[in-house]
DSSP file (Angstrom, degrees, kcal/mol; ACC not computed):
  #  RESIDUE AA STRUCTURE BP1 BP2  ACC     N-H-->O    O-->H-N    N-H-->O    O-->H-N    TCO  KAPPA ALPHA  PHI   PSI    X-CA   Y-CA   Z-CA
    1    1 A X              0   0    0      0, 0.0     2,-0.3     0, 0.0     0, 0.0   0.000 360.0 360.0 360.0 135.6    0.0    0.0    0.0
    2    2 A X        -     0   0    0      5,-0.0     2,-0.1     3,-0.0     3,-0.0  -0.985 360.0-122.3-148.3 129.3    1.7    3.0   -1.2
    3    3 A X     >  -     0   0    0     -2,-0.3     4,-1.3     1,-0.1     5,-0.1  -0.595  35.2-104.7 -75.9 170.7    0.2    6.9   -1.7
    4    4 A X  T  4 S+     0   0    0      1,-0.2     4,-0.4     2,-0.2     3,-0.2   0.866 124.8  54.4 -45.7 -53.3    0.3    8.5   -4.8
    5    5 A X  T >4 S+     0   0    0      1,-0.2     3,-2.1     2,-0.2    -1,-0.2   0.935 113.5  40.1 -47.5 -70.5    3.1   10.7   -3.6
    6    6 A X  T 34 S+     0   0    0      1,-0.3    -1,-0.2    -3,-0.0    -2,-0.2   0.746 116.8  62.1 -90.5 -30.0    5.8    7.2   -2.3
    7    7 A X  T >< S+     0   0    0     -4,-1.3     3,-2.0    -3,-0.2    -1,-0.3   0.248  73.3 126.0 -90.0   0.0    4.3    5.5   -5.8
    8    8 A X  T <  S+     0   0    0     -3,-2.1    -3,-0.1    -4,-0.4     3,-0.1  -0.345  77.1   7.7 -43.1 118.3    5.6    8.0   -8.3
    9    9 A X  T 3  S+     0   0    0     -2,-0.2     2,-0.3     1,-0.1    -1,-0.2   0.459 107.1  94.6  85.4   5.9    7.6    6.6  -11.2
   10   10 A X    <   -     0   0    0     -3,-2.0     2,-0.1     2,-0.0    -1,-0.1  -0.996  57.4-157.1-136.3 144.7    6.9    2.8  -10.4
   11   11 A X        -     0   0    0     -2,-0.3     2,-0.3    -3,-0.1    33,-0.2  -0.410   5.3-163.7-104.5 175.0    3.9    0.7  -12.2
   12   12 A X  E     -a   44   0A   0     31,-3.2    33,-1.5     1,-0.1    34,-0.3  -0.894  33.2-112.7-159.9 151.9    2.0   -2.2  -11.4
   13   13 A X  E    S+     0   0A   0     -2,-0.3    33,-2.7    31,-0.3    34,-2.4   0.874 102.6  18.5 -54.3 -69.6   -0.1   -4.7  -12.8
   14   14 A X  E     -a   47   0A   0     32,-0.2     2,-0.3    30,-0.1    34,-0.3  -0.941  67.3-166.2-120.5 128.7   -3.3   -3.7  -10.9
   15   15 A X  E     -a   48   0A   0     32,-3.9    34,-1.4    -2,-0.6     2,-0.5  -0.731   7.0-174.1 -98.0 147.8   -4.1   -0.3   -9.0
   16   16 A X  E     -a   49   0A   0     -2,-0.3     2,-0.4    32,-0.2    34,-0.2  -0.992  12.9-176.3-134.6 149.5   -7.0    0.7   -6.4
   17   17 A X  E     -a   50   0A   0     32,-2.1    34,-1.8    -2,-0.5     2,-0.4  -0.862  11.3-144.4-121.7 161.2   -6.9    4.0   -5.7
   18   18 A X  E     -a   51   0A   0     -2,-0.4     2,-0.3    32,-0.2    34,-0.2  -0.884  13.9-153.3-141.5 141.6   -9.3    5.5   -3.1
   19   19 A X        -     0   0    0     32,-1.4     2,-1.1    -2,-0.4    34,-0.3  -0.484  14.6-172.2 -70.7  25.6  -11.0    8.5   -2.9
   20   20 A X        +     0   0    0     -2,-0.3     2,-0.2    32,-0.1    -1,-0.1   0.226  46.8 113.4 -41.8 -17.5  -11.4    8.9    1.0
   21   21 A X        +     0   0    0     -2,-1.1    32,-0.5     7,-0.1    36,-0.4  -0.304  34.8 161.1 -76.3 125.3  -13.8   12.2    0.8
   22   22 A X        +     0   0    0     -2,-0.2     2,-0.3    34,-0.1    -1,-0.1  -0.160  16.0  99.6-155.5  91.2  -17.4   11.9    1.9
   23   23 A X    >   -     0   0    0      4,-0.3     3,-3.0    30,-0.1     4,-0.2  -0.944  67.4 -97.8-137.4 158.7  -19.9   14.5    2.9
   24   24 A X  T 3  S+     0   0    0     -2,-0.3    -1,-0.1     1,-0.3     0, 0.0   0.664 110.1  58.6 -21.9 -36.2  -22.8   16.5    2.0
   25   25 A X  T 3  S-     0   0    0      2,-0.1    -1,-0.3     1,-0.1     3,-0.1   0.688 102.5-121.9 -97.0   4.4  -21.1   19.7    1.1
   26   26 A X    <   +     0   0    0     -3,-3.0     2,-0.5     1,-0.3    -2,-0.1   0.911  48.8 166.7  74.0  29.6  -18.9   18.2   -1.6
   27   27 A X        +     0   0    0     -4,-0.2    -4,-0.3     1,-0.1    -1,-0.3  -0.841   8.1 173.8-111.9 110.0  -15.9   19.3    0.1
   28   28 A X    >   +     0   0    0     -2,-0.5     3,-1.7     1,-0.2    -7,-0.1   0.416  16.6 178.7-105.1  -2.1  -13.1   17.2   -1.7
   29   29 A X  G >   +     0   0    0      1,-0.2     3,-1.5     2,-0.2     4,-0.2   0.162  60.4  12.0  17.8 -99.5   -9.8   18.7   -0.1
   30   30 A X  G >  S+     0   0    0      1,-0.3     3,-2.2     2,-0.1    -1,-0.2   0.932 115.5  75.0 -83.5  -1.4   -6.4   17.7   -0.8
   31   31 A X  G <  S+     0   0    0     -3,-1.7    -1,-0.3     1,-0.3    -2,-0.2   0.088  70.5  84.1 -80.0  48.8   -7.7   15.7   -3.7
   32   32 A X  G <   +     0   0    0     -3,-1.5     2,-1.7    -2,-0.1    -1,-0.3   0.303  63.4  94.9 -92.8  12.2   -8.1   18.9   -5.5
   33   33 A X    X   -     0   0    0     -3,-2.2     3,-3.2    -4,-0.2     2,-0.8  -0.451  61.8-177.2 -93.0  67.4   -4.5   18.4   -6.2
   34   34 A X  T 3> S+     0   0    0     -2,-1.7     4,-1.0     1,-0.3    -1,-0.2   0.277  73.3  71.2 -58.6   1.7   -5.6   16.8   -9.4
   35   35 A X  H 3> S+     0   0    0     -2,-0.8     4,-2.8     2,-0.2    -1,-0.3   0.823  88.9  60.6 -98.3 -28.7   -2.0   16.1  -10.2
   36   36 A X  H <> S+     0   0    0     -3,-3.2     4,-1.4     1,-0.2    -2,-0.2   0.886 104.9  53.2 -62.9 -44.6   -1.9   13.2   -7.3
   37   37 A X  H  > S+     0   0    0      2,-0.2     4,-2.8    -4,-0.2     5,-0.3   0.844 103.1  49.1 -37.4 -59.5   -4.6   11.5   -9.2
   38   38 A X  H  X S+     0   0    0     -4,-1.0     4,-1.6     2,-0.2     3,-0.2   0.983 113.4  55.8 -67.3 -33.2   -2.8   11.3  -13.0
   39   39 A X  H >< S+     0   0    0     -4,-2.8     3,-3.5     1,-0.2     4,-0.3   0.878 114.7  36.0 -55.4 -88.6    0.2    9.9  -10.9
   40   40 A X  H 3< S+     0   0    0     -4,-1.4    -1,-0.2     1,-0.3    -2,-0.2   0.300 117.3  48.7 -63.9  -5.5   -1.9    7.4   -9.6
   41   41 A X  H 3< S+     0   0    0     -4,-2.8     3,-0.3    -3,-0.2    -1,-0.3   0.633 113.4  49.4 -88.9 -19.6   -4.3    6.6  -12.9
   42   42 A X  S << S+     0   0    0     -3,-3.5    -2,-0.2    -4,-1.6    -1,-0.1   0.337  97.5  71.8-111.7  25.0   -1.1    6.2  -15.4
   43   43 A X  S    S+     0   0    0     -4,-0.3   -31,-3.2   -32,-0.1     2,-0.6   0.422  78.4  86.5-103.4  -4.7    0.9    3.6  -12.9
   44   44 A X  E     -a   12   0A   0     -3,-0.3   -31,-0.3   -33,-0.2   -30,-0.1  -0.815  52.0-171.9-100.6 149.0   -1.4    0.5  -13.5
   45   45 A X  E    S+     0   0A   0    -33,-1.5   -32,-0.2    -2,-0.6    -1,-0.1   0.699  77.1  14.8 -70.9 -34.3   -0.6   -1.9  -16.5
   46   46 A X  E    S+     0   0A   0    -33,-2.7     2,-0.3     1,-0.4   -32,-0.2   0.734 124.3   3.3-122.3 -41.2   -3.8   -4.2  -16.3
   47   47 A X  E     -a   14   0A   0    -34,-2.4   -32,-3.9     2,-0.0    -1,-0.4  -0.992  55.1-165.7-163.1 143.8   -6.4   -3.2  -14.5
   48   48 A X  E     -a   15   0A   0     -2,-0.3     2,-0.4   -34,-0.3   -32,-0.2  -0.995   6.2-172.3-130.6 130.8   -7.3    0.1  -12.3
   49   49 A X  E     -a   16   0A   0    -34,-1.4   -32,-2.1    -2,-0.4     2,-0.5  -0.997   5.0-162.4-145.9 150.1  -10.0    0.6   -9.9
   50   50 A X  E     -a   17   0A   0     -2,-0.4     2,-0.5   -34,-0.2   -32,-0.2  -0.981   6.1-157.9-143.6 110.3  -11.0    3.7   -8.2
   51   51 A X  E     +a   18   0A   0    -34,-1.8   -32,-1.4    -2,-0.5     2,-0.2  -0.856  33.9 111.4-101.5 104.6  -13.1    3.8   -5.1
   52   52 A X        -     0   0    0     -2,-0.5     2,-0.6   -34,-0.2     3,-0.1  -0.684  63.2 -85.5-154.8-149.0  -15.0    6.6   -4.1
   53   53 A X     >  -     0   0    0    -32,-0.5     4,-2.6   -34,-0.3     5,-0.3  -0.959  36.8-152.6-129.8 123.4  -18.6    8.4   -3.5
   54   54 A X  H  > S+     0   0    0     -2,-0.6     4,-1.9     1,-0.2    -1,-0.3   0.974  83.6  52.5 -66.7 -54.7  -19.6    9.7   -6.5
   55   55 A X  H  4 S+     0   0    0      1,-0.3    -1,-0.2     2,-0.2     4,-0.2   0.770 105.1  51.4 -95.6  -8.2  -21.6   12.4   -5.4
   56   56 A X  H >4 S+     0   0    0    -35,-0.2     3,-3.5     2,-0.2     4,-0.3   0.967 118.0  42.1 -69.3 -55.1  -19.2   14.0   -3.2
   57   57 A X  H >< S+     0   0    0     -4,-2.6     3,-1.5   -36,-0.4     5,-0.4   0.748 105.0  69.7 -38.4 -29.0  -16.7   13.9   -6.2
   58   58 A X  T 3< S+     0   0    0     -4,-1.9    -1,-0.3    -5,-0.3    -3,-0.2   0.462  82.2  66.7 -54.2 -30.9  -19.4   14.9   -8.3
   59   59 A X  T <  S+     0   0    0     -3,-3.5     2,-0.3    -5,-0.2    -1,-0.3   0.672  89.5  81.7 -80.0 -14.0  -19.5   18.2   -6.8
   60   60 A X  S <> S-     0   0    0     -3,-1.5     4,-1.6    -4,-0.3     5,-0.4  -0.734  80.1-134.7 -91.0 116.3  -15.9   18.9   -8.4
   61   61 A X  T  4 S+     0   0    0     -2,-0.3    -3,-0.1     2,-0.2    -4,-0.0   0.090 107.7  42.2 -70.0  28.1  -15.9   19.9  -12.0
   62   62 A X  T  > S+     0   0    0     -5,-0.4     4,-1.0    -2,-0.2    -1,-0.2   0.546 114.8  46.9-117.2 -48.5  -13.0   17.4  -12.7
   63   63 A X  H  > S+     0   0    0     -6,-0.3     4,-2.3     2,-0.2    -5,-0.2   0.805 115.4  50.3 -51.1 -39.4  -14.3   14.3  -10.5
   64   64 A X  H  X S+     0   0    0     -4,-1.6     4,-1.5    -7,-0.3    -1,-0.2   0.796 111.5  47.0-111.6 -31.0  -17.6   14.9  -12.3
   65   65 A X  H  > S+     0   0    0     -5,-0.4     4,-1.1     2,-0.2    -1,-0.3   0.927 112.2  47.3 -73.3 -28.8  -15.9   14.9  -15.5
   66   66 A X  H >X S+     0   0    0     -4,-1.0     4,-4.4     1,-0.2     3,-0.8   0.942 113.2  52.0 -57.7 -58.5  -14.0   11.9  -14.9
   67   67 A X  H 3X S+     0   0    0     -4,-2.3     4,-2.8     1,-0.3    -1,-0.2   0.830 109.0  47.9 -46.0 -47.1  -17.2   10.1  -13.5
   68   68 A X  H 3< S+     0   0    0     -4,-1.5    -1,-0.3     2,-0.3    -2,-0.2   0.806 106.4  54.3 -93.0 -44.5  -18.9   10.9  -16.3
   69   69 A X  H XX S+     0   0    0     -4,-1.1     3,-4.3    -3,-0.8     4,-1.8   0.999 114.2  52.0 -33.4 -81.3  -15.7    9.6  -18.9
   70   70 A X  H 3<>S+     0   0    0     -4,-4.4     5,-2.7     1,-0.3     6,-0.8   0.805 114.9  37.6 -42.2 -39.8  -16.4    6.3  -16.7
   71   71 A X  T 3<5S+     0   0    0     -4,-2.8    -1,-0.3     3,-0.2    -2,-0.2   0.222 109.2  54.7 -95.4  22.3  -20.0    6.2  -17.3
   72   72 A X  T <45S+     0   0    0     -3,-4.3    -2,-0.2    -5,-0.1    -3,-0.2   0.730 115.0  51.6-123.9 -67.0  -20.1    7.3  -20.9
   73   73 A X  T  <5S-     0   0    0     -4,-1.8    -2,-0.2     1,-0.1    -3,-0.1   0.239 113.1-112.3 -53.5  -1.0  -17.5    4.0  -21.2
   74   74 A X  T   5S+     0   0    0     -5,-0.2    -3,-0.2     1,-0.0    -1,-0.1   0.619  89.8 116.8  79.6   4.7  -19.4    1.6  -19.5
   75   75 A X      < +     0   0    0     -5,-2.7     2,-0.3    -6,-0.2    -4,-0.2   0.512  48.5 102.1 -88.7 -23.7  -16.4    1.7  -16.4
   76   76 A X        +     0   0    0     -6,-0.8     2,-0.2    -7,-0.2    -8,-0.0  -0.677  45.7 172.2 -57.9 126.7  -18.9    3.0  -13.8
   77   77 A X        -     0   0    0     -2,-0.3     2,-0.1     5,-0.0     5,-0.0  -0.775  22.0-135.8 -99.5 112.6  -20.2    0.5  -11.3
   78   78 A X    >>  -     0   0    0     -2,-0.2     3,-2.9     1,-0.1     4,-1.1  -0.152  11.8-137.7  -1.8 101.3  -22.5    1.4   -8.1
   79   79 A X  G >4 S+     0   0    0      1,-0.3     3,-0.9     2,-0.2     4,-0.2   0.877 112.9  64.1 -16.7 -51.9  -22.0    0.1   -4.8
   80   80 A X  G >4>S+     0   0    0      1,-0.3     5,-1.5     2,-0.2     3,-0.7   0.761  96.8  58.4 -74.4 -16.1  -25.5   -0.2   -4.9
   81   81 A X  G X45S+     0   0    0     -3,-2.9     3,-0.7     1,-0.2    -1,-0.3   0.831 108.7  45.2 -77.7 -16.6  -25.1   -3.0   -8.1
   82   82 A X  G <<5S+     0   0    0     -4,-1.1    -1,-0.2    -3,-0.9    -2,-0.2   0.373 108.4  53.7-114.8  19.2  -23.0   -5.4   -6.1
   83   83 A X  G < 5S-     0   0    0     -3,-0.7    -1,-0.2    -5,-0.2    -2,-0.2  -0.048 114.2-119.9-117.3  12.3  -25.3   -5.2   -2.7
   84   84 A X  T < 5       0   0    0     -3,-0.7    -3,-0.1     1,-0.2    -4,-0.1   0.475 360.0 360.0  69.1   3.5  -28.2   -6.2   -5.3
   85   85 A X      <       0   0    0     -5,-1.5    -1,-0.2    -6,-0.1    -4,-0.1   0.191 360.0 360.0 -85.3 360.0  -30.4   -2.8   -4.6
């Protein structure tokens, strides 16, 4: 388990990233440092998965765009699809 930051410059077969922010106001803090993110999207080889609560990210005109990427690509899945809801 490595942050973005310690994980700079070295790849791996499969990434999870998580997204720890989640509240109501949509208050995404230091991941507005959109740069910690492209480190961590262009270091997996095979497979990437990115966990986080859409609709606080969603409040962010970059998260919202990203989300949007994922679900325009078929890449989105919902919590709520693998609890059966």
């Amino acid at each position: 388990v490595c942050s973005s930051d310690l994980f700079q410059g070295r790849e791996s077969d499969v990434i999870y990233i998580s997204l720890v922010r989640s509240n109501e106001n949509g208050v995404i803090g230091f991941l507005k440092d959109y740069r910690r993110l492209n480190v961590a999207l262009t270091r997996a080889k095979l497979k990437l998965v990115v966990i986080g609560d859409s609709a606080t990210l969603g409040a962010d005109d970059f998260y919202k765009g990203f989300i949007e990427f994922c679900q325009e690509n078929n890449f989105y899945k919902s919590a709520w699809e693998y609890l059966g809801v």
